[in-house]
N, C-alpha and C positions, 0 to 999 in steps of 0.2 A: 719671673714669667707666671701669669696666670693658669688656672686653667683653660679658663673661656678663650686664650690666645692659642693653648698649644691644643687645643682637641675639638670639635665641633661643637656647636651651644647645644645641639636635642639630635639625634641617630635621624637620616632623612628618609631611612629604610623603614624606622617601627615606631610614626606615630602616637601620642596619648588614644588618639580614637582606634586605632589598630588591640589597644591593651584592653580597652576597656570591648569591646567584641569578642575577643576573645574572654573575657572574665563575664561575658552579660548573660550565655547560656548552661553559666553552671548550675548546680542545685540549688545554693547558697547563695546566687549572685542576689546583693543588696549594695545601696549605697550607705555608708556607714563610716563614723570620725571613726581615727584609730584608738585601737586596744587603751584603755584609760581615760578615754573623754568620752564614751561613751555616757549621755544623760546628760553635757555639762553644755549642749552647744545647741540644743533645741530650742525653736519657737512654733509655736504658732501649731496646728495640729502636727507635730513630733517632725518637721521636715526638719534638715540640717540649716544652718544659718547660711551655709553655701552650699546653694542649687548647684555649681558644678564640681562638684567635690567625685573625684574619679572612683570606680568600685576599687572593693579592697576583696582580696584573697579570705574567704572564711571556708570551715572543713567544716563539717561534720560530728557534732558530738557526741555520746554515749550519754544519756542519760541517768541522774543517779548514780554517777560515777564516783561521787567523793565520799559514797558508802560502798565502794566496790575496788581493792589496790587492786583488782588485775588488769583496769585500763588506765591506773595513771602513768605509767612509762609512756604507753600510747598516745594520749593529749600531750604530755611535753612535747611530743614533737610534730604535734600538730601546734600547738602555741610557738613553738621554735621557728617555722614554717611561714605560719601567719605575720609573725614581728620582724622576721628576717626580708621574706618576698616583699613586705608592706614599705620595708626601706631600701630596696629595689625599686620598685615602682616610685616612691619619692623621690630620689635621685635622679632618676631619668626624668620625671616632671619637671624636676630643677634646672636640667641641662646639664648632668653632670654627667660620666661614664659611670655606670652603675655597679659591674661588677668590676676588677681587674684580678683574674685568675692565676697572677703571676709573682705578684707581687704581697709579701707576707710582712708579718710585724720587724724582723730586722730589717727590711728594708726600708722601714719607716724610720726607725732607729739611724738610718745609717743619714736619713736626707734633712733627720729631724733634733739627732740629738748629738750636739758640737762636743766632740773628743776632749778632751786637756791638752794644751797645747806642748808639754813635756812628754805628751806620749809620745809623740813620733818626734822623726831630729828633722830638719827644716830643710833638708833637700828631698824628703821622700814624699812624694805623688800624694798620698793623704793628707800629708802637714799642709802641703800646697791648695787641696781642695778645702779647706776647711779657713788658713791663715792665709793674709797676702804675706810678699816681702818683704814687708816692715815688722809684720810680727801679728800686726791688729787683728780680731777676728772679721769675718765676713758675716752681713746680714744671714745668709742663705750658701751653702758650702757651693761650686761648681759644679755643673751638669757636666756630662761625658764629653758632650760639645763643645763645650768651653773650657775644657781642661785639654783636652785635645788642640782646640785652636792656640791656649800659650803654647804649649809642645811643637808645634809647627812654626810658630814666633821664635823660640829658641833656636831653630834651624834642624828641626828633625824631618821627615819626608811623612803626609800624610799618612799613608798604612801604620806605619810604626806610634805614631801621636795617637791615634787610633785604638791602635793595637793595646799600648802602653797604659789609656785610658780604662778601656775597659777590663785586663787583666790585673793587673798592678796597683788599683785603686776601686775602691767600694765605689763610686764615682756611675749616678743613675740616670740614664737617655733624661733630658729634657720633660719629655712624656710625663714619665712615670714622675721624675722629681712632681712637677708641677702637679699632679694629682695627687699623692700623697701630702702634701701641704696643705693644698684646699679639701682634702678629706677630714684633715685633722683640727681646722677652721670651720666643718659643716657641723649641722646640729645631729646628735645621734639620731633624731626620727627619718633624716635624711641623711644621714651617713652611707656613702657606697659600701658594697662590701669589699675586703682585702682577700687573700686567700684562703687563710685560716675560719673565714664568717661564710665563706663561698661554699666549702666543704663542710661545715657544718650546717647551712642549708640544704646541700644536697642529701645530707645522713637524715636530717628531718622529713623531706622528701620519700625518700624512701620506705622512713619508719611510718607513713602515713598510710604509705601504698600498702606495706606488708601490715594487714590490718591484726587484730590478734584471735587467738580462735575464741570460738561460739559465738563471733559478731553474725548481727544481723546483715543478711545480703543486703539490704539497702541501704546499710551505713558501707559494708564494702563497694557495692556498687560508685557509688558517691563519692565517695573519698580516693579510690582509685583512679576513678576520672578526671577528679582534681589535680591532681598527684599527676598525672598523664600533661595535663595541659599544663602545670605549671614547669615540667620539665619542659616540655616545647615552646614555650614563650622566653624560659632560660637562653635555650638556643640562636633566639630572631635578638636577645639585648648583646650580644657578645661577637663583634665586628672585626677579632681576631679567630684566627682559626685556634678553637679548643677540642683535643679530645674528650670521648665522652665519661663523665666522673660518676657516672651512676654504673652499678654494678648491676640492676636489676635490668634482664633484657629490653623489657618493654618500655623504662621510662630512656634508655642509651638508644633503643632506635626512634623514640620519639626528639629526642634532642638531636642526635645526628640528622635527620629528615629536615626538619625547620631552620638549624644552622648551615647546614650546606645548601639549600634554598635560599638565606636571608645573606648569603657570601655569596650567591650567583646574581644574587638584587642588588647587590653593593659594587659589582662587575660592571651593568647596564648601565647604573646610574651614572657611575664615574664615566664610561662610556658617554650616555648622552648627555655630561658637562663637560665634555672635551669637545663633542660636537658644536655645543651651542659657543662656547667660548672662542672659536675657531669660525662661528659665522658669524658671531654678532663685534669681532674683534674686537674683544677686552683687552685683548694685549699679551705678549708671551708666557709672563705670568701665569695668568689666569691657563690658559694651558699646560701648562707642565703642569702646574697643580693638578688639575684636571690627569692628565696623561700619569702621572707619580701614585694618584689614588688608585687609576685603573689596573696600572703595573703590581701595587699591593694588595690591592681586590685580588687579583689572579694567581698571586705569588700565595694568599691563605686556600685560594681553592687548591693549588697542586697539592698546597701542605695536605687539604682534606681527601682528594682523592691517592694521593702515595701507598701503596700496599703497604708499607710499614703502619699505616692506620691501621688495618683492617687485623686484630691480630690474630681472627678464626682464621683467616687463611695459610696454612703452611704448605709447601712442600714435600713431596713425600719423598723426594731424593735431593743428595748436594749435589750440586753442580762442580765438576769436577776440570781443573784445567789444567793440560800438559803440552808438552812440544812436540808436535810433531810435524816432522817434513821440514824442520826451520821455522815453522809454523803455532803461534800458542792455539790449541781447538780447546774448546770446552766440551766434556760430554753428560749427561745427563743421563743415569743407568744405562751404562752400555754405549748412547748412540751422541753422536754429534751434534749439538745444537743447529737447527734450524734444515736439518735432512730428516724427521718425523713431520709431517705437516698435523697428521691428527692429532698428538700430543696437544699441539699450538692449539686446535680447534676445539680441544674439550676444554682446554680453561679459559680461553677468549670470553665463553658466558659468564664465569665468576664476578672477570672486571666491566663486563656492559651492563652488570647487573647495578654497580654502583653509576656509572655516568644517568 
């Protein structure tokens, strides 16, 4: 299975022209080849050889910096930033999913590099994803799905086939197989990022924002705003519910804001293509597609809005649960859940804060 088969060819939520809007009022916005061709691809009064060549993420530099070590920690991870976001945004030009925040180098390992066939013995769940019954290797080991469906051929009950698949075998969704294959097929200037490239984007990020002392306010100014929007454009590429991976408040409320916005736009959409597929009768298909997107658009928003997100919020007491009368009560210091009304009323604001 391809990519292009199991994922959408381009996000319907966050357009190329949506990227480049966001990147045209920065300080730095220019159009410009990437980091290494610069110089190699001009004509004519210095324009690029391709008029529509999307803007690219550039920071901010320190001038006379390579006679100065107290700012080159600093540039690396503004060049870390730049090289990294730049194969973000290629990828997503490509059609591809840009980030996948879940999935790290053993799991590439596991879809990409065929065991020895003497490791495991021929009846266990591995040897099977990897060998048939004869012994042969397979092109490509089995997806969860399809290790799952012989299991259900052998006469096991769906949950259990299931069950067996994903605990019992390194055995990866469909999904993810198929995108790690064609990650590993992409050119690195467009290569998506894995988890490990994700999070050292975001440490670059960071290291951008936190500028270093005795900079100039207008190289902080700058570079912070940077750093601000490319955390929030993080958020509108990523169509799964992620928490947020920056430690620095300002850049985790900028990415939570835009991702919980760009997962209420993936809600609607799915929405008005359940609509339209239902009046212009495409056929059942085409609806439950439609109806399966919206149900997962909704299932990431509960993820985002769940108080387990939130982890400033605690508790100031445990909730306490005993019997009494024949009865389980819960109480909460002292009083029985749901006989305070004011209690209810002072924290009601916390969670209308996030809806």
């Amino acid at each position: 299975m391809s990519l292009q088969a199991a994922l959408p060819a381009k996000s319907p939520f966050f357009p190329r022209t949506t990227i480049d809007a966001m990147l045209a009022d920065l300080p730095t916005a220019h159009r410009a080849p990437p980091i290494g061709r610069r110089g190699v691809q001009q004509q004519g009064f210095g324009q690029p050889r391709n008029a529509q060549r999307g803007l690219r993420l550039r920071f901010v530099y320190f001038p006379g910096a390579a006679d100065n070590e107290r700012y080159s920690a600093y540039h690396q991870h503004l060049v870390s930033a730049e090289v990294l976001f730049g194969r973000v945004l290629a990828a997503h030009s490509a059609g591809l999913r840009p980030i996948a925040p879940a999935l790290d180098y053993a799991a590439e390992a596991r879809a990409l590099v065929r065991p020895p066939r003497a490791l495991f013995h021929a009846s266990t769940l591995e040897h099977r994803r990897w060998y048939d019954g004869d012994g042969s290797a397979r092109a490509e080991p089995l997806t969860r799905e399809a290790l799952a469906a012989q299991l259900v051929a052998d006469g096991l009950s769906i949950e259990d086939a299931r069950h067996r698949a994903a605990h019992r075998s390194h055995a990866l969704p469909a999904v993810d197989q198929a995108w790690l294959i064609d990650r590993r097929k992409t050119l690195l200037d467009q290569r998506p990022l894995n988890q490990a490239e994700f999070h050292t984007l975001v440490d670059a990020i960071e290291g951008a924002y936190r500028t270093p002392a005795g900079a100039t306010q207008q190289v902080v100014h700058a570079n912070r705003r940077i750093a601000l929007r490319v955390a929030a454009m993080l958020g509108s590429m990523l169509d799964e519910f992620v928490t947020s991976p920056f430690k620095v408040a300002e850049l985790g409320h900028a990415f939570n804001e835009i991702h919980l916005a760009h997962l209420r736009r993936g809600i609607e959409s799915s929405r008005q293509a359940e609509s339209d597929s239902g009046v212009l009768l495409a056929g059942p298909k085409a609806w439950f597609a439609a109806k399966a997107a919206r149900m997962r658009a909704e299932h990431q928003i509960g993820l985002a809005m769940s108080p387990g997100t939130f982890p400033a919020i605690r508790l100031s007491a445990y909730p306490v649960v005993a019997v009494v009368g024949g009865k389980l009560r819960t109480f909460l210091d002292g009083w029985r859940r749901g006989r305070d009304r004011s209690r209810t009323a002072d924290i009601a604001p916390l969670f209308a804060a996030f809806g």
